[in-house]
C-alpha positions in Angstrom: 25.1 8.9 2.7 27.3 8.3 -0.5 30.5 10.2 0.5 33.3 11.4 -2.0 36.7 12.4 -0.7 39.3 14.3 -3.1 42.7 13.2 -2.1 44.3 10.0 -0.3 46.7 11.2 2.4 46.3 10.4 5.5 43.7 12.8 6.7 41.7 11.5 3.5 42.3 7.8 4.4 41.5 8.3 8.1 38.4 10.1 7.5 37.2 7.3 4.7 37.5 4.7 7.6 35.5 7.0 9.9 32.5 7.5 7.8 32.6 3.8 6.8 32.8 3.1 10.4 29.4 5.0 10.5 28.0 3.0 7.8 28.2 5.3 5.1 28.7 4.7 1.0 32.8 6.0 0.6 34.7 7.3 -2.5 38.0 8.3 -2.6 39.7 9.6 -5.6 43.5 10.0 -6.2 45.6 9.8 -9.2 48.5 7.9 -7.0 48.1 5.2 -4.1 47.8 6.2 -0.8 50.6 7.4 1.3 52.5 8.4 -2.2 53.5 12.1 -0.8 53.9 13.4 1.9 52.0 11.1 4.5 54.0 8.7 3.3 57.2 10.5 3.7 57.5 12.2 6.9 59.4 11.5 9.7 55.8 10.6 11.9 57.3 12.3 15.6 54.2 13.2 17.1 55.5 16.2 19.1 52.5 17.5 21.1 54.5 20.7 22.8 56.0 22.5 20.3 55.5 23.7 16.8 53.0 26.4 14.7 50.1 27.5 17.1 51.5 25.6 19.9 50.6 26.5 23.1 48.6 28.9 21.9 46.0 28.9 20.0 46.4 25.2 19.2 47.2 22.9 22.2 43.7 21.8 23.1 43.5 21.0 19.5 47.2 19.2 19.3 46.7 17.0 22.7 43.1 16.0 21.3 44.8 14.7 18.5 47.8 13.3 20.1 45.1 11.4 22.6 42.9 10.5 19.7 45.2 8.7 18.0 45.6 6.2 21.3 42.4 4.8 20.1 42.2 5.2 16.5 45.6 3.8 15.5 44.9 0.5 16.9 41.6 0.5 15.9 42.8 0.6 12.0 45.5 -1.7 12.7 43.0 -4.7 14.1 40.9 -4.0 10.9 43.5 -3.9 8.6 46.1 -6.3 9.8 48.4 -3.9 9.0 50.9 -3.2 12.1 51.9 1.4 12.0 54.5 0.8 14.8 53.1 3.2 16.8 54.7 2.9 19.9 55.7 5.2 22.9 59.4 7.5 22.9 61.3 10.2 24.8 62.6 13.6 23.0 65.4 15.2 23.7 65.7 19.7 22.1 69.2 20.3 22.5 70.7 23.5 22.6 74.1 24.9 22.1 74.0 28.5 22.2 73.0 30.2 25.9 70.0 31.9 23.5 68.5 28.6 22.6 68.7 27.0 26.3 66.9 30.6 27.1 64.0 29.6 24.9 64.2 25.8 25.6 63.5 26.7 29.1 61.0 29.5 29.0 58.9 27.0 27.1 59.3 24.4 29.7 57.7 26.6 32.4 54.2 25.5 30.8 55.4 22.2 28.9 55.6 20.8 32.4 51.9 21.6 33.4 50.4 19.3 30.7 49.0 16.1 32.2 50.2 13.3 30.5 54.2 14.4 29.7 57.2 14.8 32.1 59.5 17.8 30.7 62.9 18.4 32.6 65.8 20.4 31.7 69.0 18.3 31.6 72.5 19.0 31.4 76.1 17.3 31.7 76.3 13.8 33.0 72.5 13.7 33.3 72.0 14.1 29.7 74.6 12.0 28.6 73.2 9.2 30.6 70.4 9.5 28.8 71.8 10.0 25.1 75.4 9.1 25.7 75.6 9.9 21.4 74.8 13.6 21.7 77.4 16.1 20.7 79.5 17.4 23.5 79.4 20.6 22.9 75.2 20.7 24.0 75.0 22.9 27.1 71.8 21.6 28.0 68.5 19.9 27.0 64.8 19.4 27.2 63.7 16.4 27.9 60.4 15.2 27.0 59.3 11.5 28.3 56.0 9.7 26.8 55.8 11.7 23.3 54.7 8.9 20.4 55.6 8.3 17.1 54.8 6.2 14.0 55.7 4.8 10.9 54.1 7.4 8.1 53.7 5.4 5.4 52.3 2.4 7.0 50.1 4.5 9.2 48.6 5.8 5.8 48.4 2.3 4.0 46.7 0.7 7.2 44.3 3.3 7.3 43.5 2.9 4.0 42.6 -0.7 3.9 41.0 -0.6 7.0 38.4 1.8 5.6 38.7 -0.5 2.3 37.5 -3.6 4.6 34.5 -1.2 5.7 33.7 -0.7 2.5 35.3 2.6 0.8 36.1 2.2 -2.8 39.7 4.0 -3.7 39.7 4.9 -7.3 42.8 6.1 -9.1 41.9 9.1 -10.7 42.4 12.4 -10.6 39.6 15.1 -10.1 38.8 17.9 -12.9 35.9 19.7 -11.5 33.3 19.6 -8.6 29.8 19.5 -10.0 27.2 22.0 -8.4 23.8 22.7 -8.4 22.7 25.2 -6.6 24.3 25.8 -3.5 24.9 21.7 -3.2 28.3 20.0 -4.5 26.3 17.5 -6.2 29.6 15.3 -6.9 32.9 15.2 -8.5 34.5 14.7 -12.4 37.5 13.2 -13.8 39.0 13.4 -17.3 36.2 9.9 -18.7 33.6 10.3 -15.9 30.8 12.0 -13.3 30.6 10.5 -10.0 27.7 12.2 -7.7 28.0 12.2 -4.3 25.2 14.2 -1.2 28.7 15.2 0.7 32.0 15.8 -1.0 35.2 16.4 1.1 38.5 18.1 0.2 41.7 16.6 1.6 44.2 17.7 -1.0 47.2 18.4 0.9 50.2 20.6 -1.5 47.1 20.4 -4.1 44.7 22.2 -2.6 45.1 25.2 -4.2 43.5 23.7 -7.2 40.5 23.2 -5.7 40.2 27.3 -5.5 39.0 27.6 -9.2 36.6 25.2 -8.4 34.9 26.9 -5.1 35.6 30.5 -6.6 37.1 31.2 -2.9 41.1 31.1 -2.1 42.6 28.2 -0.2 46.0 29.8 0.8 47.8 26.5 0.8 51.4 25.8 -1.0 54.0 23.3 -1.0 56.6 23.1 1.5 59.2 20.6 -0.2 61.0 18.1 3.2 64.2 16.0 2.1 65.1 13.0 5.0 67.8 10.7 5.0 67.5 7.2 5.8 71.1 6.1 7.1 72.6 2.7 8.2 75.2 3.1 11.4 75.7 -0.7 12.6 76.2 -0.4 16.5 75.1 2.7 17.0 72.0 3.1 19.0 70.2 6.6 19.5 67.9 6.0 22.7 65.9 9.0 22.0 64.3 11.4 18.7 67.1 14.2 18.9 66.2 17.6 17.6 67.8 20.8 17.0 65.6 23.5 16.2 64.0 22.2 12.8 65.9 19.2 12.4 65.9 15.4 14.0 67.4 12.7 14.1 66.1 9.4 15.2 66.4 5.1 15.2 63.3 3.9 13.5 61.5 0.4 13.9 63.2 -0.4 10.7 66.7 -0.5 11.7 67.9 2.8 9.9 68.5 6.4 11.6 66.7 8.9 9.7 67.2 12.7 9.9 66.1 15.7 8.7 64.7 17.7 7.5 64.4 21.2 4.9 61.9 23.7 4.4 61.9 24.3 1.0 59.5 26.9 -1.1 59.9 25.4 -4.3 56.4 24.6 -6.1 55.8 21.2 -6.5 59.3 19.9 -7.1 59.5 16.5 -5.4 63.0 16.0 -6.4 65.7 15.0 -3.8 68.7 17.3 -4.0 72.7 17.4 -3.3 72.4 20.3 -1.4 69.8 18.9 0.9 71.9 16.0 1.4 74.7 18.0 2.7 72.8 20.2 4.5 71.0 17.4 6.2 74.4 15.5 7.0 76.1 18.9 8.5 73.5 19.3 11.1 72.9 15.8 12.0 76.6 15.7 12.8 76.1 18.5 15.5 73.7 16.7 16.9 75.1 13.1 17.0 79.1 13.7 15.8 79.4 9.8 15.7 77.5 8.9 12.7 80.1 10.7 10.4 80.8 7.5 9.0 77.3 6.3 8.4 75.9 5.2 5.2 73.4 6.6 3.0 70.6 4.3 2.2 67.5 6.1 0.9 67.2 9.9 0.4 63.3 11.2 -0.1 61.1 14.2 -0.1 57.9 14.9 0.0 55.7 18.0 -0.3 53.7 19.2 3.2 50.6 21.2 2.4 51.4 24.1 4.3 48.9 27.2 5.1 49.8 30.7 5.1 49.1 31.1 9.1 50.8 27.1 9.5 47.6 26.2 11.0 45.0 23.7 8.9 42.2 24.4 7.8 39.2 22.2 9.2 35.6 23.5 7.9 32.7 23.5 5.7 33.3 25.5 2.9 30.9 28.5 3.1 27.9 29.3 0.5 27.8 25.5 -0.2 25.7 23.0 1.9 27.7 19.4 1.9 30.9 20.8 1.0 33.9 20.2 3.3 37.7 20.6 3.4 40.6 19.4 5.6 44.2 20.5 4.8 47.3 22.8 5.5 48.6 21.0 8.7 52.2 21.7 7.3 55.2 19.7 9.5 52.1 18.7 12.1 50.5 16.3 9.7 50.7 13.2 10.9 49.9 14.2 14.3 47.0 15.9 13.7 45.1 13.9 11.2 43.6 12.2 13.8 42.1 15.5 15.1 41.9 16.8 11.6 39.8 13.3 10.6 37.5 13.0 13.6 36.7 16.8 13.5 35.8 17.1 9.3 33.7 13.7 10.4 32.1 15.2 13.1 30.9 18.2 11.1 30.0 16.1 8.1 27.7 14.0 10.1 26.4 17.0 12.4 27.7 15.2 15.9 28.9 17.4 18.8 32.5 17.8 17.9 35.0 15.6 19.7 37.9 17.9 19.1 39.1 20.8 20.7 40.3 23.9 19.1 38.0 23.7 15.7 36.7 27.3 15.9 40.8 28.5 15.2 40.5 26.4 11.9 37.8 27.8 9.9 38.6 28.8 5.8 37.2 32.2 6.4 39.7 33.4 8.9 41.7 34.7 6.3 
């Protein structure tokens, strides 16, 4: 089949390697390069106990992902060449009020069920020994051993010249207009030119909501703006991701600590801000005090396609035949495009899914 796929994150990339994998003809379109937003941005924790839908109705769905990528990562990176430094890490949630260790521990009573992780509750000495950088002032912790993480943007650019070596062809351009006929997606248009395809698939992250005019039938997925900063702290090394509620702070494979992060309603404004900056700063330094005299490096943000429910959307669209989409993962992206990928796939090709957790993620649940 010739394949056309609207957008080059990395559900889009991951997806074009798949169906090249299969032997299939693969387009993707995309006015930028791949990994340009916000797969290219994030902070890549994959953090399969906690977050939107998680435990329920999303965990099947979230360890199927988490597991998927065991296999698919290195499978990209032999193609491509192109190392994603995936590799294996302990998380530490830290809490400071007795409310928060309350909530930290009620979720632990079914954290420590799932096969695969060791969660523990650690306090004092005992967490200290394991973080000996962590604020003080923390009355406690969860401890999660054996969670994974990755670097985004290469993660994204392997992807996409692994699928490139298979044979997908990534074209720079943005899309205008499907083209129907009937109740087929007979291809896709830009601004100079027609390209026809017998499936199209939609993985437009933040843009989705484009794509609405097009189908006649609402995507409810906006921009949620992130800001991270990338800092440089010679000598100090953070043994673990810290969190605190929504924000993190962790020692990447490239030498810098980044931390984050904002959730930001504010259209499709990618610029970084002062504000952010500060905000950022102030609760990284109750997490880790010590890097108060750390120094600013880079300072991005991206734009996360986030849903109205924070779950994605993983379907085919209804009333048309060979038209799919696979967006609104939100601050889960990069952990679930591997279930996102292999599920869109598996419904494209009409295989028995792989995934768990599909029927929560269908467009017409809204």
């Amino acid at each position: 089949m010739r394949i056309n796929i609207v957008g080059g994150g990395i559900v889009g990339t991951l997806s074009a390697f798949l169906l090249s994998k299969s032997g299939h003809e693969v387009f993707i379109f995309d006015p930028d390069s791949p990994g340009s937003h916000a797969s290219g941005f994030a902070f890549g924790e994959m953090s399969a106990l906690e977050g939107s839908g998680i435990p329920d109705p999303l965990l099947g769905f979230t360890l199927s992902s988490f597991h998927a990528h065991k296999s698919l990562i290195p499978a990209i990176e032999e193609i491509s060449g192109i190392p994603t430094n995936y590799q294996s890490n302990d998380k530490l949630n830290l809490a400071f009020t007795s409310e928060q260790a309350n909530k930290l521990q009620s979720e632990i009573k079914w954290q420590k069920n799932i096969e695969g992780f060791e969660v523990s509750w650690v306090t004092g000495k005992d967490l200290l020994d394991i973080e000996p950088l962590v604020n003080p002032e923390c009355i406690g912790a969860t401890l999660i051993k054996d969670q994974s993480s990755v670097e985004p943007y290469k993660l994204t650019l392997s992807a996409a010249t692994a699928a490139e070596k298979l044979g997908t062809t990534i074209i720079t351009r943005g899309i205008t207009d499907l083209l129907f006929s009937g109740d087929e997606c007979s291809g896709v248009k830009t601004e100079s030119s027609e390209h026809l395809a017998d499936v199209t698939l939609l993985t437009m992250g933040p843009w989705s909501q484009k794509a609405s005019e097009w189908i006649g039938y609402d995507i409810p997925v906006r921009p949620l703006k992130g800001q991270i900063l990338r800092l440089d702290a010679p000598g100090i090394n953070i043994n673990t991701s810290v969190f605190h509620q929504s924000n993190y702070v962790g020692l990447k494979p490239d030498g810098l600590i980044w931390a984050g992060t904002t959730e930001e309603e504010v259209g499709f404004d990618e610029n970084t801000t002062n504000e952010a900056r500060d905000q950022i700063m102030m609760d990284l330094l109750t997490m880790i005090p010590s890097l108060d005299e750390s120094r600013l490096v880079h300072h991005t943000a991206c734009l996360r396609p986030l849903c109205i429910d924070s779950m994605p959307i993983v379907d085919k669209v209804s009333g048309f035949s060979n038209l799919f989409i696979a967006t609104g993962a939100g601050r889960k992206g990069i952990l679930w495009s591997a279930a996102m990928s292999h599920g869109i796939v598996d419904m494209i090709l009409g295989n028995v899914a792989s995934i768990q957790g599909l029927e929560h993620l269908k467009l017409d649940r809204f």
